[in-house]
C-alpha positions as a Python dict, from the first residue, in 0.01 Angstrom:
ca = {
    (1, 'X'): (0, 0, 0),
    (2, 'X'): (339, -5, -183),
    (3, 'X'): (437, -217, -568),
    (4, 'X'): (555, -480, -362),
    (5, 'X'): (258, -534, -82),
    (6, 'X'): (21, -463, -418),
    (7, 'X'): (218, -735, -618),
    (8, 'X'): (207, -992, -304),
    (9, 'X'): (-125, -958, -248),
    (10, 'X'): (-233, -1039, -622),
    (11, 'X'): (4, -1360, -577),
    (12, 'X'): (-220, -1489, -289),
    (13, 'X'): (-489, -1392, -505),
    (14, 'X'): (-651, -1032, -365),
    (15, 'X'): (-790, -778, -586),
    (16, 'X'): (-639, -424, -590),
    (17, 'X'): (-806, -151, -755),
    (18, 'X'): (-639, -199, -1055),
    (19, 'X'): (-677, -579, -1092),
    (20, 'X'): (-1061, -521, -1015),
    (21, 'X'): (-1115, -345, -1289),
    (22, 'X'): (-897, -543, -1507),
    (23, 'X'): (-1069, -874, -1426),
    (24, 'X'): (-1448, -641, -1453),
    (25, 'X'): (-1312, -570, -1790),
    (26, 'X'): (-1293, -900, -1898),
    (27, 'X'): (-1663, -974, -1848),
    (28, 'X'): (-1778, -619, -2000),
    (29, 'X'): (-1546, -785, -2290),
    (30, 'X'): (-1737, -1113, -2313),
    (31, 'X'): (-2085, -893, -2300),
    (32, 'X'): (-1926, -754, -2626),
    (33, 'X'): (-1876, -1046, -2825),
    (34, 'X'): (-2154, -1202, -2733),
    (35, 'X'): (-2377, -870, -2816),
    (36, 'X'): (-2295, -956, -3170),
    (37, 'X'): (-2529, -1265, -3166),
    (38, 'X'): (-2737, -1154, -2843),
    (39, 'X'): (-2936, -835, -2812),
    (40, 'X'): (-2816, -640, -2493),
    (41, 'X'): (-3146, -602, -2377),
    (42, 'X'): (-3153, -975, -2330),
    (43, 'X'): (-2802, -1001, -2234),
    (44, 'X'): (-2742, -784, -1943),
    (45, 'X'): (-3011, -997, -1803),
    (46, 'X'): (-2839, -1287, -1822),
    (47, 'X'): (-2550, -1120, -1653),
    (48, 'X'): (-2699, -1029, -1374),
    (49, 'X'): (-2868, -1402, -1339),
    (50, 'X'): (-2480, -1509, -1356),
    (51, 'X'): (-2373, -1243, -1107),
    (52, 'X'): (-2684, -1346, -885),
    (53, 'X'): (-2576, -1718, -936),
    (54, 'X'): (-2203, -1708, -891),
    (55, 'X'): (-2291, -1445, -535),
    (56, 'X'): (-2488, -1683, -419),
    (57, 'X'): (-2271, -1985, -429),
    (58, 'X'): (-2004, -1717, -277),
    (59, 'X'): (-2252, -1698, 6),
    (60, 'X'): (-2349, -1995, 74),
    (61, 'X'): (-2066, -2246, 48),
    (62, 'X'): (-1739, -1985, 69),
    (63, 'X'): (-1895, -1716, 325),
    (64, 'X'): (-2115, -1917, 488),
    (65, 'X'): (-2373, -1690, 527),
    (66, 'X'): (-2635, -1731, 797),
    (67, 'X'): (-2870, -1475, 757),
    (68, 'X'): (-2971, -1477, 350),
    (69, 'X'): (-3161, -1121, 415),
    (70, 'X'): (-2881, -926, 524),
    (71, 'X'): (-2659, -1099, 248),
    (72, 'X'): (-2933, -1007, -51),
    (73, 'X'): (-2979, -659, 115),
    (74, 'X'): (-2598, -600, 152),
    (75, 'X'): (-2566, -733, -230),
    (76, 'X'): (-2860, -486, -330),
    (77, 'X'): (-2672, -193, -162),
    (78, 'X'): (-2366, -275, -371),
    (79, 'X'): (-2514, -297, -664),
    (80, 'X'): (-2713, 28, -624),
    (81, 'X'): (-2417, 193, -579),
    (82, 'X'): (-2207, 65, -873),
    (83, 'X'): (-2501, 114, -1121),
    (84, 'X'): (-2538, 490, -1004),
    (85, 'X'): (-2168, 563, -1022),
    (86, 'X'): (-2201, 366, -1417),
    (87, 'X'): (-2521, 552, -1497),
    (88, 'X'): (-2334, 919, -1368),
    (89, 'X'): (-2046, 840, -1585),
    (90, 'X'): (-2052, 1100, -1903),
    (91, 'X'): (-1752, 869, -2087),
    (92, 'X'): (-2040, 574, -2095),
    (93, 'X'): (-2231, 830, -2349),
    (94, 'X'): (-1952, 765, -2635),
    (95, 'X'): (-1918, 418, -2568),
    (96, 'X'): (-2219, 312, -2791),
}
């Protein structure tokens, strides 16, 4: 994908790479000022409550999905998979 196909598609609203992780980086920002009040062990919970939330209104009244099971297992899969590539990363070790 070229500037220009990249630069369309974020106009109609898709999610490159780069946008991804800009618009993840705004939520990892909001986890940080609300850490100052909220202890993370408290807050990363209510995260993933929002994340569960938020995927399953995606499911249910954007996707459509018919068959919740495959949806919550596909979900689980993902999120597997992101939080061993985020536990593997060495540069999360400084971030503290």
């Amino acid at each position: 994908m070229n500037r220009k196909q990249r630069r369309a598609g974020r106009a109609e609203g898709e999610l490159d790479t780069t946008a991804f992780v800009k618009v993840a980086d705004k939520f990892i920002d909001l986890a940080n000022r609300e850490n100052r009040k909220i202890p993370a062990t408290q807050l990363h919970m209510a995260f993933a409550y929002a994340s569960a939330r938020y995927s399953a209104f995606v499911a249910k009244h954007i996707l459509n999905v018919e068959n919740h099971e495959e949806f919550v297992e596909h979900m689980i899969k993902e999120y597997s998979d992101m939080l061993r590539q985020h536990l593997a990363d060495d540069a999360l070790d400084s971030s503290v």
